[in-house]
MIDOSE-1310 file (N, C-alpha, C; in nm, 2 decimals, decimal comma, always signed):
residues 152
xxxx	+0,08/-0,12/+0,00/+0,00/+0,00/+0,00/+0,09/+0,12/+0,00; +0,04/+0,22/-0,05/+0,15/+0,35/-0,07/+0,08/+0,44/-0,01; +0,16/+0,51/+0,09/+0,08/+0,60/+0,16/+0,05/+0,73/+0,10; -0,01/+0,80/+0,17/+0,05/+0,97/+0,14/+0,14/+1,03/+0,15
xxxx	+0,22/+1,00/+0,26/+0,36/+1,05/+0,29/+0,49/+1,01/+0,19; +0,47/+0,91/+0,11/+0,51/+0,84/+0,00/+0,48/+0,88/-0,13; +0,35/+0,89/-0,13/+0,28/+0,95/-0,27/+0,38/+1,10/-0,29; +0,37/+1,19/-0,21/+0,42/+1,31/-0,19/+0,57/+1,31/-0,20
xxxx	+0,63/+1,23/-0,14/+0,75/+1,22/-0,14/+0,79/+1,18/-0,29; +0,71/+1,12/-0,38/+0,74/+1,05/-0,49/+0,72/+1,18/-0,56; +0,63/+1,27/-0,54/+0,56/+1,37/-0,62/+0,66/+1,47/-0,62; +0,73/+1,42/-0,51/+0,83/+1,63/-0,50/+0,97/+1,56/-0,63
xxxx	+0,96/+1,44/-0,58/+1,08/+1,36/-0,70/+1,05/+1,39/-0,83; +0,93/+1,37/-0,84/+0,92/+1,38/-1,02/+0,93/+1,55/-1,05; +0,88/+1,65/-0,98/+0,87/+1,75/-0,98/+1,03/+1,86/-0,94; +1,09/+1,78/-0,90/+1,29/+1,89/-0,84/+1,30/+1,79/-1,00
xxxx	+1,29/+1,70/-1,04/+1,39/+1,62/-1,17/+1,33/+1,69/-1,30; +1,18/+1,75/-1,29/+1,15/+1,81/-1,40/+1,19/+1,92/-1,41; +1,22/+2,00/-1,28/+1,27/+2,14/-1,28/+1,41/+2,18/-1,33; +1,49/+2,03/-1,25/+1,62/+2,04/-1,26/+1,63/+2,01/-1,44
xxxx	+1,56/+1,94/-1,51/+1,61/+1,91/-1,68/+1,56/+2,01/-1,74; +1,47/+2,08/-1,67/+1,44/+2,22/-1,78/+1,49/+2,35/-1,73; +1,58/+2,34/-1,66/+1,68/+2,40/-1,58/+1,57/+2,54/-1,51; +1,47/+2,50/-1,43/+1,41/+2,60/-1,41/+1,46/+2,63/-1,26
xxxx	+1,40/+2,72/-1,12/+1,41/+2,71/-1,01/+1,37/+2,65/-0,97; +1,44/+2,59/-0,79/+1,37/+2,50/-0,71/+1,32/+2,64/-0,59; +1,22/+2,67/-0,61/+1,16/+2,74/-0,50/+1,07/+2,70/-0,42; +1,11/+2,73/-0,29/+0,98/+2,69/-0,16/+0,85/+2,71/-0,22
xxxx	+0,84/+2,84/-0,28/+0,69/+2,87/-0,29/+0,64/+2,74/-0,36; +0,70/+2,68/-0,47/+0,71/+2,57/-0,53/+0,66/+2,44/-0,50; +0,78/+2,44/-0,40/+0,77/+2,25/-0,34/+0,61/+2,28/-0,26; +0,59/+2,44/-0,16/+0,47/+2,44/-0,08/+0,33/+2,42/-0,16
xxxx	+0,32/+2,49/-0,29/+0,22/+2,46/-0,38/+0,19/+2,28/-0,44; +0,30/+2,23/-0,44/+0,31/+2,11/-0,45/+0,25/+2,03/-0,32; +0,33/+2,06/-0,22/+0,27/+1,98/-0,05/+0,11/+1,99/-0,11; +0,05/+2,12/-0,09/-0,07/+2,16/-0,04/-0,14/+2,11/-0,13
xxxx	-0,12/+2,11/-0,32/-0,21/+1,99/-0,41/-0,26/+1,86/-0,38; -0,13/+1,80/-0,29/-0,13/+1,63/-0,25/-0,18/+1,61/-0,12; -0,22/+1,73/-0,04/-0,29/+1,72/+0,06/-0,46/+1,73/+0,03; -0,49/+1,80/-0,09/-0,62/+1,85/-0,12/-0,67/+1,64/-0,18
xxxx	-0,80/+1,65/-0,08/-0,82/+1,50/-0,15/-0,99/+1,53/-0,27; -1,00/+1,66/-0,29/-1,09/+1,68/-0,39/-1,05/+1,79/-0,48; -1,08/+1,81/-0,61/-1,12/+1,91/-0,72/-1,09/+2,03/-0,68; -1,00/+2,12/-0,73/-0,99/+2,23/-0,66/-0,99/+2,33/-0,79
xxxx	-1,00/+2,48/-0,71/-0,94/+2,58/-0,83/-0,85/+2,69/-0,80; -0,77/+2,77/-0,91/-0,67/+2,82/-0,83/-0,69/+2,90/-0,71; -0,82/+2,99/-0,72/-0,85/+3,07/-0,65/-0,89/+2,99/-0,51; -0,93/+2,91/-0,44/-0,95/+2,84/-0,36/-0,83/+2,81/-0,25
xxxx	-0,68/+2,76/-0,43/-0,61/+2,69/-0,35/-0,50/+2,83/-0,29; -0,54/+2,92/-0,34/-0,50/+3,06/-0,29/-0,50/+3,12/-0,17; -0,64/+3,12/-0,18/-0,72/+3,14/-0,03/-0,68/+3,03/+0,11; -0,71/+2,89/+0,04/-0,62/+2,81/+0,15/-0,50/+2,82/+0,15
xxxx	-0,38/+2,87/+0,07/-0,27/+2,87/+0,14/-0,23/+3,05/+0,23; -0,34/+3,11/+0,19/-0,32/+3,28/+0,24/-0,36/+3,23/+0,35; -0,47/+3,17/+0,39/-0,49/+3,13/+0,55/-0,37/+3,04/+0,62; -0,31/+2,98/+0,55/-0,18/+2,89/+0,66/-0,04/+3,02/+0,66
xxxx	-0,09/+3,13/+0,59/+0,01/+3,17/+0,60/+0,13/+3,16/+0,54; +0,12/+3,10/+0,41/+0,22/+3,10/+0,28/+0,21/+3,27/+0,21; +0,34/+3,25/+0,14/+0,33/+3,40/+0,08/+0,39/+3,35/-0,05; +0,24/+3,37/-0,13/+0,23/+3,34/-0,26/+0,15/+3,40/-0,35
xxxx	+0,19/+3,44/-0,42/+0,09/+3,49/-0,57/+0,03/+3,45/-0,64; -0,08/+3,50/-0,68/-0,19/+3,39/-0,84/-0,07/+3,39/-0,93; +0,02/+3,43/-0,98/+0,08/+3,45/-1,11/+0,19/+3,33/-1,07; +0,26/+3,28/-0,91/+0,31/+3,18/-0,88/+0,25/+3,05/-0,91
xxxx	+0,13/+3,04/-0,85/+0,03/+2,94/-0,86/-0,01/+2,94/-1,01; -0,07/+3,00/-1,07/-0,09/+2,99/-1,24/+0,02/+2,89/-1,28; +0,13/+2,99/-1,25/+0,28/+2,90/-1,33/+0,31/+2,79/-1,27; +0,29/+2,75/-1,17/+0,34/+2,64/-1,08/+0,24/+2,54/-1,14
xxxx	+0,12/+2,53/-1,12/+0,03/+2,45/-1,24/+0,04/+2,40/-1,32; +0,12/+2,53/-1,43/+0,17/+2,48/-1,58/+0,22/+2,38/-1,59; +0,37/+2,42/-1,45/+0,43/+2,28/-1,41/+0,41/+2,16/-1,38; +0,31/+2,16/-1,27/+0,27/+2,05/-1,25/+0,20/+1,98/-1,34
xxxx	+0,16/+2,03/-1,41/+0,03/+1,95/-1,55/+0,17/+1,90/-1,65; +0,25/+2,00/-1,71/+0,37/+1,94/-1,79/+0,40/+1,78/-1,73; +0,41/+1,79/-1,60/+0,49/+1,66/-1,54/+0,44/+1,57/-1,50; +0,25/+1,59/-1,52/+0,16/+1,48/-1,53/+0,16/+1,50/-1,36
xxxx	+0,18/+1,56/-1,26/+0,12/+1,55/-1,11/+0,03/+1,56/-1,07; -0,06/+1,69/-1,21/-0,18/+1,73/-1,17/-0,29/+1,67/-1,30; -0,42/+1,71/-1,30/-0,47/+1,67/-1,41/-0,59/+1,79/-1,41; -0,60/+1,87/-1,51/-0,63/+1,98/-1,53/-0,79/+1,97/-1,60
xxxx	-0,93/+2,00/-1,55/-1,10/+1,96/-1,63/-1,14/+2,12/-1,64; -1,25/+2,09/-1,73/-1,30/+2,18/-1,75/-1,47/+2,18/-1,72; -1,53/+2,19/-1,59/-1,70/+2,08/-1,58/-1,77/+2,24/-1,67; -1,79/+2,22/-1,73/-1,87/+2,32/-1,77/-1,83/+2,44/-1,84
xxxx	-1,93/+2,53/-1,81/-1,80/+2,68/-1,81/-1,81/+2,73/-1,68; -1,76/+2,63/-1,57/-1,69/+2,67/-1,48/-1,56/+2,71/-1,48; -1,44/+2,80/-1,39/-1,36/+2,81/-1,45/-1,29/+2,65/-1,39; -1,15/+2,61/-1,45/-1,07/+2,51/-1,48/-1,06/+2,47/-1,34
xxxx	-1,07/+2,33/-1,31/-1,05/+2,25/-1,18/-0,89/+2,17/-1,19; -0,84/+2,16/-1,08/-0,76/+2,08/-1,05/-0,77/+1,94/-0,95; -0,72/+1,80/-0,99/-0,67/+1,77/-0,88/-0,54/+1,67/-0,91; -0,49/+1,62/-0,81/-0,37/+1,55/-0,79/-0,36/+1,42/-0,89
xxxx	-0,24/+1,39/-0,97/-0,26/+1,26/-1,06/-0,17/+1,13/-1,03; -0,09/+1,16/-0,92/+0,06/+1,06/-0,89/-0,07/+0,93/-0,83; -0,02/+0,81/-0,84/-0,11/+0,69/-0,74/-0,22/+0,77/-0,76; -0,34/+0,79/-0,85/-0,46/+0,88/-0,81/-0,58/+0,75/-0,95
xxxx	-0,70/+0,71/-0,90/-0,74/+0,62/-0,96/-0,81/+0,68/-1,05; -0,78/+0,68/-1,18/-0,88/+0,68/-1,33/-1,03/+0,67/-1,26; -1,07/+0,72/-1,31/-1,21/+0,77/-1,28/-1,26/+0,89/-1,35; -1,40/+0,87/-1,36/-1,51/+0,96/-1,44/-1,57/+1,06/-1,38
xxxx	-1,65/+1,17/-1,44/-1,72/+1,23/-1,38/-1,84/+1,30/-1,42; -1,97/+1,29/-1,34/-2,12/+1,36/-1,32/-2,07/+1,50/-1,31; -2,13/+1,57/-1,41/-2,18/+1,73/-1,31/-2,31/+1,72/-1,34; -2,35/+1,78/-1,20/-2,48/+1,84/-1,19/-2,50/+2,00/-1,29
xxxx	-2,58/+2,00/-1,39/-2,60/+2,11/-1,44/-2,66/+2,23/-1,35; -2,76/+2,16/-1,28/-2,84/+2,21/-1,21/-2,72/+2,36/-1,04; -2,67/+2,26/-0,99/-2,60/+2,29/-0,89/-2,42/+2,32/-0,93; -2,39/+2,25/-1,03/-2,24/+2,25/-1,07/-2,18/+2,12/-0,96
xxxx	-2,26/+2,04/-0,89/-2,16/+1,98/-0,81/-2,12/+1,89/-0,93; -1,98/+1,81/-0,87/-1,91/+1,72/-0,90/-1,88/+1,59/-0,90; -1,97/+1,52/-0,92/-1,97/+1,35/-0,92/-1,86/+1,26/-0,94; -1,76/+1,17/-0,90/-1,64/+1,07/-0,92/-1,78/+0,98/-0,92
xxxx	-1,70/+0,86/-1,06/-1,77/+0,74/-1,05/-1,59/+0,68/-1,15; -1,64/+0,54/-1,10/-1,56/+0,43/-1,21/-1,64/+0,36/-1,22; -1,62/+0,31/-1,36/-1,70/+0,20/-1,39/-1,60/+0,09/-1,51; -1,63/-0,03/-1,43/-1,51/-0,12/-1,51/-1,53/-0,16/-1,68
xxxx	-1,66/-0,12/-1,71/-1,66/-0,13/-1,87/-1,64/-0,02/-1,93; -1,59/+0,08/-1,89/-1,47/+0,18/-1,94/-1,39/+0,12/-2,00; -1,33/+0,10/-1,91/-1,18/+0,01/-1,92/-1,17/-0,11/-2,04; -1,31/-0,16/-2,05/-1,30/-0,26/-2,17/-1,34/-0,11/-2,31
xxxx	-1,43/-0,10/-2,33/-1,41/+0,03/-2,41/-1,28/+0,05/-2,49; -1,24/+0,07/-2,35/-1,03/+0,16/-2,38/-1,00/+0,01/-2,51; -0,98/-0,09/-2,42/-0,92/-0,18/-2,48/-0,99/-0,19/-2,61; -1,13/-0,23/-2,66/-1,17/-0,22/-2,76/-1,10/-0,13/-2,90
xxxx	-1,11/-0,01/-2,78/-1,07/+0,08/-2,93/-0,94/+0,11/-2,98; -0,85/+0,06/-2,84/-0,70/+0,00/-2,87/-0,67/-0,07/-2,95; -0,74/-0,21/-2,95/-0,77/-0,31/-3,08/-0,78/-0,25/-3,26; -0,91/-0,18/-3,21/-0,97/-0,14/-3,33/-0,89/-0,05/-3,41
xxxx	-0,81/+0,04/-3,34/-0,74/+0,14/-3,39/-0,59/+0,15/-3,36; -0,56/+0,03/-3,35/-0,44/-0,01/-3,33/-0,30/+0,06/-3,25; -0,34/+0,09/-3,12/-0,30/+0,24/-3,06/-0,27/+0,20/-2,89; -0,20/+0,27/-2,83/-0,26/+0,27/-2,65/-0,28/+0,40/-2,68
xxxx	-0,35/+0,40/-2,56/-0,45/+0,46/-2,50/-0,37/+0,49/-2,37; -0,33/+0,64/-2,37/-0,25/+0,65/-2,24/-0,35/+0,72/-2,09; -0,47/+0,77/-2,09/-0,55/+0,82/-2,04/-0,67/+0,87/-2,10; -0,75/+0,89/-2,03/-0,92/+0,97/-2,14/-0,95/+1,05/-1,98
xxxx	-1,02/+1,13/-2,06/-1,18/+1,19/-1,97/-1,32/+1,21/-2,03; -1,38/+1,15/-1,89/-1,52/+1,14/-1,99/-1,59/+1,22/-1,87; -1,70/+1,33/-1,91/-1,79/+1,39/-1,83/-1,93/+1,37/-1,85; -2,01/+1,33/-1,80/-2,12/+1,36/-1,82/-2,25/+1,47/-1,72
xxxx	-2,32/+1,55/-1,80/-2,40/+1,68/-1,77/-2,54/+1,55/-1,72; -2,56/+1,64/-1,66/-2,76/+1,62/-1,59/-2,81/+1,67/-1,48; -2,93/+1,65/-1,47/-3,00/+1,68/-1,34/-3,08/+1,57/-1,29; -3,14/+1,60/-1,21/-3,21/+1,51/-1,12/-3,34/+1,49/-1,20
xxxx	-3,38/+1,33/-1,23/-3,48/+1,31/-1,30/-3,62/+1,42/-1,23; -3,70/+1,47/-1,32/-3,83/+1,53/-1,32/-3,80/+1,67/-1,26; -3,70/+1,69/-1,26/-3,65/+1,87/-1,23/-3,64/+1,93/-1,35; -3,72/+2,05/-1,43/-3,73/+2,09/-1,50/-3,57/+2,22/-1,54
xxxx	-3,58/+2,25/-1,64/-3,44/+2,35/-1,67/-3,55/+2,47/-1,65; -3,52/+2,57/-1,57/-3,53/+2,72/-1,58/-3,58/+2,79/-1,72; -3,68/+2,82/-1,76/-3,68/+2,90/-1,85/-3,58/+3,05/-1,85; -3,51/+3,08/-1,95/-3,47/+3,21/-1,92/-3,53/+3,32/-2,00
């Protein structure tokens, strides 16, 4: 079993080795933006993860966090959605299980589901199209049966 304390420790690895081959900086603000992703265990957005690190008392900028993202998404740590036209969600991708997702139209919440005939799907169309398949996302929109949409 791999813990968190492991996950993270694995995550700061992939992340000093990306920095270090694209010869970028190793900054605290950095590795802290990192910690505080692999601590978050749901969907987040930048502005959120802002506000939670201005309350612990980090000293950080949106334009650090924006870029620090970049990073993380380049190096596959994070995995970056779009539910709607809400703005862009984040969450964590190191040890993190493939999985789907519900939005509620109605509310914007955020549904996780897996379902294992995905996974055959994948393989199907691996077959079919003679390819891997290194990841997908799949969303799907609804509401609650017999709740009507708002006229506007």
């Amino acid at each position: 079993m791999v813990t968190s304390t492991t996950i993270l420790d694995r995550a700061h690895e992939i992340f000093d080795a990306h920095l270090g081959v694209n010869k970028l900086r190793r900054t605290p603000e950095r590795f802290a933006i990192l910690k505080e992703v692999y601590e978050c265990d749901d969907h987040f957005d930048i502005e959120s993860l802002y506000t939670s690190m201005k309350e612990k008392k980090y000293r950080v900028s949106r334009a650090t966090l924006y870029n620090t993202m970049e990073l993380l998404l380049d190096c596959e740590l994070v995995r970056k959605h779009r539910f709607g036209e809400q703005q862009a969600h984040y969450e964590k991708s190191l040890h993190h299980k493939q999985h789907d997702h519900i939005i509620r139209t109605d509310t914007g919440e955020v549904i996780e589901f897996c379902d294992p005939r995905i996974q055959n799907i994948k393989a199907t169309l691996e077959d079919i199209f003679d390819l891997e398949i290194s990841h997908h996302s799949l969303y799907f929109y609804g509401t609650p049966r017999g709740k009507q949409k708002e006229k506007v």
